[in-house]
Each structure stands twice: as structure tokens, then as C-alpha cells.
C-alpha positions in Angstrom: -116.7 -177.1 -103.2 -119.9 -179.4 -104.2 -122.8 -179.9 -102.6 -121.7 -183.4 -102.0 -118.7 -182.5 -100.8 -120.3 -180.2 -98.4 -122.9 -182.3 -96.8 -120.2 -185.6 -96.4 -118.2 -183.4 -94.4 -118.0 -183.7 -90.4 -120.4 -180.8 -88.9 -118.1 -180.0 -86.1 -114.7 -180.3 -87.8 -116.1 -177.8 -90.7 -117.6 -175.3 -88.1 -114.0 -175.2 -86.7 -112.5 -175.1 -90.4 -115.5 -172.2 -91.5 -116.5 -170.1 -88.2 -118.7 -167.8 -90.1 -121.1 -170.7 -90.7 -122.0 -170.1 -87.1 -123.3 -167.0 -88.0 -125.4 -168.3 -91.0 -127.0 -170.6 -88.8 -127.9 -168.1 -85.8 -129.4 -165.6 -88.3 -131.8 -168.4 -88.7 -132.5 -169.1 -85.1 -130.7 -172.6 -85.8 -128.1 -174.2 -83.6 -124.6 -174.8 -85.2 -123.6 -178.3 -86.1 -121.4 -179.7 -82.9 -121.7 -183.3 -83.8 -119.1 -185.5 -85.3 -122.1 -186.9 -87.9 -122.4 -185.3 -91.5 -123.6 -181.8 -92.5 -125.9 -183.6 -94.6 -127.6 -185.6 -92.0 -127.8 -182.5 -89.5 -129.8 -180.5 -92.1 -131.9 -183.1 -92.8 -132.9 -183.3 -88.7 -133.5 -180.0 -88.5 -137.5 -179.4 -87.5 -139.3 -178.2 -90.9 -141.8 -176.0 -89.1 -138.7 -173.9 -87.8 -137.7 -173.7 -91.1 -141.1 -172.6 -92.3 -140.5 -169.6 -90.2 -138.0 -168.2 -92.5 -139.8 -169.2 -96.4 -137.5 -172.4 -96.2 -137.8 -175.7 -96.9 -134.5 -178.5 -96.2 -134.0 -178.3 -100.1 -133.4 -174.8 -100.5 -132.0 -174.3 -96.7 -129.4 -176.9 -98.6 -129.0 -174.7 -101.3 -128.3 -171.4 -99.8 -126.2 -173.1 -97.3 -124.1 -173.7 -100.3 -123.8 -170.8 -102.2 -122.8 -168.9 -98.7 -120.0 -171.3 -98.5 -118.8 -171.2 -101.9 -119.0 -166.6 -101.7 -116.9 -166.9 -98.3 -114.2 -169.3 -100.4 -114.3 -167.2 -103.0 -114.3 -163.9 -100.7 -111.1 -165.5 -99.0 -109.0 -166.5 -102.0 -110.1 -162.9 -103.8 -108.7 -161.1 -100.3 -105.3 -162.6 -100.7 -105.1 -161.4 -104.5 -101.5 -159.7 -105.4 -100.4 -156.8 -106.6 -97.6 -155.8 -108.6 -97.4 -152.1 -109.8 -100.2 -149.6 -110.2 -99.8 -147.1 -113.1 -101.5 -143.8 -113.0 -101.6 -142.4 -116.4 -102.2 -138.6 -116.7 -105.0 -136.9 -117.9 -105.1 -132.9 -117.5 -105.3 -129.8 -115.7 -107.7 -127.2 -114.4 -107.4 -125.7 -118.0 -108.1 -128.8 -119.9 -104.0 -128.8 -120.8 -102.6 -132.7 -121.0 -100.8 -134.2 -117.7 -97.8 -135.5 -119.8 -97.0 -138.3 -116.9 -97.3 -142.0 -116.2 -96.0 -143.3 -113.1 -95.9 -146.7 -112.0 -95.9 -147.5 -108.0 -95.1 -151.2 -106.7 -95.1 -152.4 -103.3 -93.2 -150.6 -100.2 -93.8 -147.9 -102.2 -94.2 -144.6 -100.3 -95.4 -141.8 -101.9 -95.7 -138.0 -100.7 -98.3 -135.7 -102.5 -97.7 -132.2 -102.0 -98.8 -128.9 -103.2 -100.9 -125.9 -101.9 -103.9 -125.8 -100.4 -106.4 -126.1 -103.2 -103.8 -127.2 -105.9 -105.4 -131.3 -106.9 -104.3 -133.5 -103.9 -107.4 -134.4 -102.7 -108.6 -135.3 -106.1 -105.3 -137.0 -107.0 -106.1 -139.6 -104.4 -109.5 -139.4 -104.8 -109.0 -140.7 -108.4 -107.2 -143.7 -107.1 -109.5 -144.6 -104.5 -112.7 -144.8 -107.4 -109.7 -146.4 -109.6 -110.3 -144.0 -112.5 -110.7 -144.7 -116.0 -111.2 -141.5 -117.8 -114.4 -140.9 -115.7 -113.4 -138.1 -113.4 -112.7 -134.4 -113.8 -109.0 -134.7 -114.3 -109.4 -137.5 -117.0 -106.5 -139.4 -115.4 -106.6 -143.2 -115.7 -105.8 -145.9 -112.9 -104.2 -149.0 -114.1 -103.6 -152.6 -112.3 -100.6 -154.5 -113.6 -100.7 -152.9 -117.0 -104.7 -153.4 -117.2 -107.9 -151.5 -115.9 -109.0 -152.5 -113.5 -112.9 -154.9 -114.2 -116.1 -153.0 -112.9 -116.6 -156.0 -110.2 -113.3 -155.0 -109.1 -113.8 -151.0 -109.1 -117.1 -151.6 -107.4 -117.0 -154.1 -105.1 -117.4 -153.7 -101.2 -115.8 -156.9 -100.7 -112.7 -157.0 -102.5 -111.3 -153.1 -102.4 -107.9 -152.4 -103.6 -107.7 -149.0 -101.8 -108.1 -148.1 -98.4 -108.6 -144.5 -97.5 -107.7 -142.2 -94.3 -109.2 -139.0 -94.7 -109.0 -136.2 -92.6 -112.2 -136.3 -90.9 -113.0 -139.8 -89.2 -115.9 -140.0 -87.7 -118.1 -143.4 -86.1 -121.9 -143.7 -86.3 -122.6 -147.1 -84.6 -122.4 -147.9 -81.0 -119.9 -150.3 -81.0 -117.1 -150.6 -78.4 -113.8 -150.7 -79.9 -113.6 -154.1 -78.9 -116.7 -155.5 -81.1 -115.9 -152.5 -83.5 -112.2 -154.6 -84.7 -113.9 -158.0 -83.8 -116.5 -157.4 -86.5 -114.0 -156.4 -89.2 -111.3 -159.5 -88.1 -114.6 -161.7 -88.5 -115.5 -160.2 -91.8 -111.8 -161.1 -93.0 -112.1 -164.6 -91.9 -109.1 -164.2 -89.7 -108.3 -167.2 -87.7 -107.4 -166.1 -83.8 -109.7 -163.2 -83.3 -108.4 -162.4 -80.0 -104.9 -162.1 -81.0 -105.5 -159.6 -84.0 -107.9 -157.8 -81.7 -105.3 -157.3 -78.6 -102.7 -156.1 -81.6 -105.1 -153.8 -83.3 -105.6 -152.4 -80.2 -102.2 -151.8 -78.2 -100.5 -150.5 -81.7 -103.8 -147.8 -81.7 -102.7 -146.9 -78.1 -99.2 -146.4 -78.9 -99.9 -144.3 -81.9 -102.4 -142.1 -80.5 -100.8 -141.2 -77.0 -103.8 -141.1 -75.3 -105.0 -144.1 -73.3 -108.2 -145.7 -73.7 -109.7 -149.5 -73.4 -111.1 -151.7 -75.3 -114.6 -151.0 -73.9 -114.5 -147.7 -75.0 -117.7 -146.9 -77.2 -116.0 -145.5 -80.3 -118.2 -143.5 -80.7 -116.2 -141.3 -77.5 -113.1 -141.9 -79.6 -111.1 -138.7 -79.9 -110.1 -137.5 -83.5 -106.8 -138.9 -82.5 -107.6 -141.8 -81.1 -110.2 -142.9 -83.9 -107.2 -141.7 -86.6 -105.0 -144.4 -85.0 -107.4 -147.0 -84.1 -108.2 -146.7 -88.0 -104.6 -146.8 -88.9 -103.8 -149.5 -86.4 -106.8 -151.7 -88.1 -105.6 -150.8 -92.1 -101.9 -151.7 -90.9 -102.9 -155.0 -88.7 -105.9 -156.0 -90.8 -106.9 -154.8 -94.3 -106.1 -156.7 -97.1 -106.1 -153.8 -99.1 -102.9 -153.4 -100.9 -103.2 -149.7 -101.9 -103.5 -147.1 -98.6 -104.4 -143.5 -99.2 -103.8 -140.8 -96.0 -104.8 -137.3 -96.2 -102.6 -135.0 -93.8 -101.9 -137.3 -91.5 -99.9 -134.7 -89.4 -103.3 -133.3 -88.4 -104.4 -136.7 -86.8 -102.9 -136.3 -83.5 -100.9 -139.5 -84.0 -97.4 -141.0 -84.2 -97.0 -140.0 -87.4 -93.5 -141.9 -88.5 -94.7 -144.5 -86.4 -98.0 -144.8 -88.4 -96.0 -144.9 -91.9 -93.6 -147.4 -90.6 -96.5 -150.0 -89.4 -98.1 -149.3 -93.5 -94.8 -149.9 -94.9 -93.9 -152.7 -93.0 -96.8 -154.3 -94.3 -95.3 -154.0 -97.9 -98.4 -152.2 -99.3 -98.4 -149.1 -101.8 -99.0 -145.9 -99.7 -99.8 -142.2 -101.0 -100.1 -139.6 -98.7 -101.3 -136.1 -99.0 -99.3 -134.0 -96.5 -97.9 -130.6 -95.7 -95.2 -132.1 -93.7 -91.7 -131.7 -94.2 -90.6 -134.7 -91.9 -93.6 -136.6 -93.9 -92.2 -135.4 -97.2 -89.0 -136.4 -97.4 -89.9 -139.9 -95.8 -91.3 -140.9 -98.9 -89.2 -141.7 -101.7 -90.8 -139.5 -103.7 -93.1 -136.3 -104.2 -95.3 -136.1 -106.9 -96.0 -132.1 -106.7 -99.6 -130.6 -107.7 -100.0 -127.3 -109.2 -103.4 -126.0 -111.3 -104.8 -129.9 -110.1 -101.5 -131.7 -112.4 -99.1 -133.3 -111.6 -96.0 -131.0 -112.2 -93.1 -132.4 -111.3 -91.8 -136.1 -109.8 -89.0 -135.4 -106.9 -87.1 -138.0 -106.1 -86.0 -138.2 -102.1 -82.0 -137.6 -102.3 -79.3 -138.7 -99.9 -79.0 -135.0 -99.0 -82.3 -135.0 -97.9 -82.4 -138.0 -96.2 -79.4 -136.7 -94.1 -81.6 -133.6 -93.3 -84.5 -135.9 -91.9 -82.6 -137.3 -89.2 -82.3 -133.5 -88.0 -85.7 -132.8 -88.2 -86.8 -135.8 -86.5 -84.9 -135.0 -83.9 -86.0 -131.7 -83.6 -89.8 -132.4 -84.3 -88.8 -135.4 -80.7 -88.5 -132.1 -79.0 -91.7 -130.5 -80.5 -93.1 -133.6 -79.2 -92.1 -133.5 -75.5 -92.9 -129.7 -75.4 -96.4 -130.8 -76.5 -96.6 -133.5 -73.4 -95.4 -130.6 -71.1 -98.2 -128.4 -72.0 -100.8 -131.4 -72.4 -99.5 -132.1 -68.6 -100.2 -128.5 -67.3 -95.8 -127.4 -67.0 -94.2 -124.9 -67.4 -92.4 -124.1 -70.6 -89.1 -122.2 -69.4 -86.3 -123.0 -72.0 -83.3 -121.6 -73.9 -84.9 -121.3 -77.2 -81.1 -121.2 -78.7 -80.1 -124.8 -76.8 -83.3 -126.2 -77.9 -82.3 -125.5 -81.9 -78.7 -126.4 -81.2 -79.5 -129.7 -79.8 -78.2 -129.2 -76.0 -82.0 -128.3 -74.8 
């Protein structure tokens, strides 16, 4: 957009089109355009000495005015950017021997990452996350649609390709989870605030177990409940296309529910895990030994037909853990309970 085509514009019909101008404006201790006359003409009424206050002048108020527009178009069309398949290229082991693999991952992808403790996981998807090229320990190299990836890319706060769950999720600003997701919805330019807000929030609910409100600092978040708040905001919201979750099954969350929501929003998902109901609801495993990948499993049918018993028996687990949560009595025929009459 040009300058001209900025300032001819209706005030009030472009703070409805661009929100986040409000904000521009009430960092300066200005009011927002509400008028049906032209940007232009609004600056230009503005009182200088107000201006003054902040180093400005009209011409250069103008001028920043501009380039903030033109970094939130640019911020919004970058957001929306698609991914096809991202390679990871091998690079080598503890010992310095090659990682003879290159394996390409496209959308709906999910992928299981398994190993002992110890073995490369952590580092695996730590490689994706800083989109390696060569520059880490292991050597291995991170590829975007058959390219590496440019440095504004790798770098950038504004446009990142990975989103990462780790283990240990912990908040440092007093936020209530309310103004916590509003801030990040605003950030992402989404349209009905509310809406994404309310959904954010009732899937984080569901996933954790635990009830708590949207008033709740979240800073008082339990590690569940910040885990699925966090998971409930990268499903719902982040236009990340690449998610990375490390042992999810320690989160104290809906686990199958969690990788359903990712998947559902067709995005690439790797995922450290112990699990074996988590493992073989991937399609594949990539399996670490000596920090290498070792071996590429692909789910089979027979497995797949194994997962339906184990997520009925982990159901079970599940209500055993409500009964204990909920001060009961656990008095059961341990026999029934495997055989599927308890």
C-alpha cells in the first residue's frame, strides 16, 4: 500500500479493516480515527505539541504510520505462507559416524520419535526447531521444500515455522488466561477475538480435566492445565505449520485428544514420547540410538489393530485415575479389568 493510498482512505472504515492501528495510536496517547473523513486529514488535525511529546512531527508521524501498516500486511500475508514437505537430511552420530537418512515429512504428517532416555530425541527436535543447516552437534540439515531455509526465516520471531511443546511449561507474566490468548489472537491479526478466545479456552478445559476460568492468572496454571492451554492455543491459533511435543504423556492432558486437534489442523507434527498408545498413533517412528537415527518404522495394520486395545485399556487407566483423584476406593478384579468385563 502507498502513502496515498493510505491517507485517501476512510479513518473509520480502515480502523475496522486494520484493528491493530488502534494500538499504534494509543501507544502515542492519540485517539483512533472514528470519523468517516480521510486518514490524511485526521493526521493533519492532530495538535503538534502532543506530537512534540513523542520526537514527532505530522511528517514523520505520516511516515511511521506507514511503514507500521505496510510490516502488519506483510506480517499477515507471511503468516499464511505454505508448506509442502520438510526434509531432514542426516548428519551423524555421538561417534562422528554418518546418519545415512533423508526423510521427507508433508502435512498431516504425524511422526513418533522414540528411543531411550538419553539416546538424541531431544536434540532431534531440537535441530528442527533452530532449522539446522550443518550448525549443530549432529551436523544434520533442515530443508523447506527442497531448499534451506533464508536466515530471516530461521531467525525471525514473527514468521516461525516451528512451534515447540516442551516438557516444562512454565509462565512469567501476570496475565489472566483471558488477556494471556487475547494478546496472542491480536498479534495474529485474527478477526473475532472473542470467538477464538472462548475456543482456545473450552478445548484447554477439555484436554486438561481440570476446571479452571478464564480469569485465572496463568501464572496459577497447573503443569497440566498450562500444557493444554498451550496445546489448545498452537492447535486453535498458531500459524506455525511444523509442531514439536516432547513426552506429552507427562503433561497431564488428553493426550489422543491433543494429537487429534494438531492433526486436524493438517500441520506436520513430531513428537518425542515413551508411549506406546502415542507410538503407534503416528505413522511412523523414527528410532534414536547413540543420537542417530537408526531405523524408520512404519505403523502397520497389525499394530493399528493392537491400538484399539490399548486405548481401551489406557480408558480404564483413566477412570482409575478419576477414582483416586476423587478420594474412592479402588476394589476391582484385576483379571476382569484386563479381560475387558471390569
Amino acid at each position: 500500500m502507498t502513502a496515498e493510498e493510505l491517507f485517501q482512505q476512510n479513518g473509520r472504515k480502515l480502523l475496522q479493516q486494520r484493528p491493530y492501528l488502534s494500538d499504534f495510536f494509543a501507544s502515542l496517547g492519540l485517539p483512533s480515527p472514528a470519523g468517516s473523513q480521510p486518514l490524511g486529514d485526521f493526521l493533519s488535525a492532530l495538535p503538534a505539541e502532543k506530537l512534540f511529546e513523542f520526537g514527532l512531527d505530522k511528517e514523520s508521524l505520516a511516515e511511521q504510520l506507514l511503514t507500521f501498516v505496510q510490516q502488519m500486511d506483510q506480517f499477515s500475508r507471511s503468516a499464511a505462507r505454505p508448506i509442502g514437505t520438510v526434509t531432514l537430511v542426516g548428519g551423524r552420530d555421538k561417534q562422528g559416524r554418518p546418519e545415512n537418512i533423508s526423510l521427507d515429512l508433508h502435512s498431516g504428517d504425524v511422526v513418533c520419535v522414540v528411543g531411550p532416555t538419553g539416546s538424541g530425541k531431544s536434540r532431534l527436535l531440537g535441530d528442527i526447531e533452530c532449522m539446522a543447516q550443518g550448525d549443530t552437534p549432529t551436523g544434520r540439515r533442515i530443508l523447506i521444500d527442497g531448499e534451506p531455509p533464508d536466515e530471516a526465516t530461521r531467525l525471525s520471531g514473527e514468521q516461525r515455522l516451528v512451534a515447540q511443546l516442551s516438557q516444562n511449561m512454565n509462565f512469567v507474566m501476570d496475565l489472566s488466561v483471558r488477556d494471556f490468548v487475547t494478546m496472542h489472537a491480536e498479534s495474529r491479526l485474527v478477526a473475532d477475538i472473542d470467538a477464538v478466545v472462548e475456543q482456545i479456552f473450552t478445548t484447554a478445559v477439555d484436554l486438561a480435566g481440570e476446571p479452571f476460568t478464564l480469569d485465572t492468572p496463568v501464572t496459577a496454571l497447573s503443569g497440566g492445565q498450562s500444557r493444554a492451554l498451550m496445546i489448545a492455543d498452537v492447535a486453535c491459533l498458531s500459524a506455525s505449520p511444523i509442531v514439536l511435543i516432547d513426552e506429552i504423556e507427562n503433561a497431564g492432558v488428553d493426550r489422543r485428544r491433543a494429537l487429534e486437534l494438531l492433526v486436524k489442523k493438517e500441520k506436520i507434527v513430531l513428537m518425542a514420547t515413551h508411549d506406546p498408545l502415542l507410538a503407534l498413533s503416528g505413522d511412523r517412528r523414527l528410532v534414536i540410538r547413540n543420537g542417530a537415527i537408526a531405523e524408520v518404522i512404519e505403523t502397520s495394520e497389525a499394530e493399528r489393530a493392537g491400538l484399539g486395545q490399548l486405548d481401551i485399556l489406557d480408558c480404564k487407566l483413566a477412570r482409575l485415575r478419576d477414582q483416586v483423584r476423587g478420594g474412592e476406593r479402588i476394589d476391582f478384579d484385576l483379571a476382569a479389568f484386563l479381560s475387558g468385563e471390569g
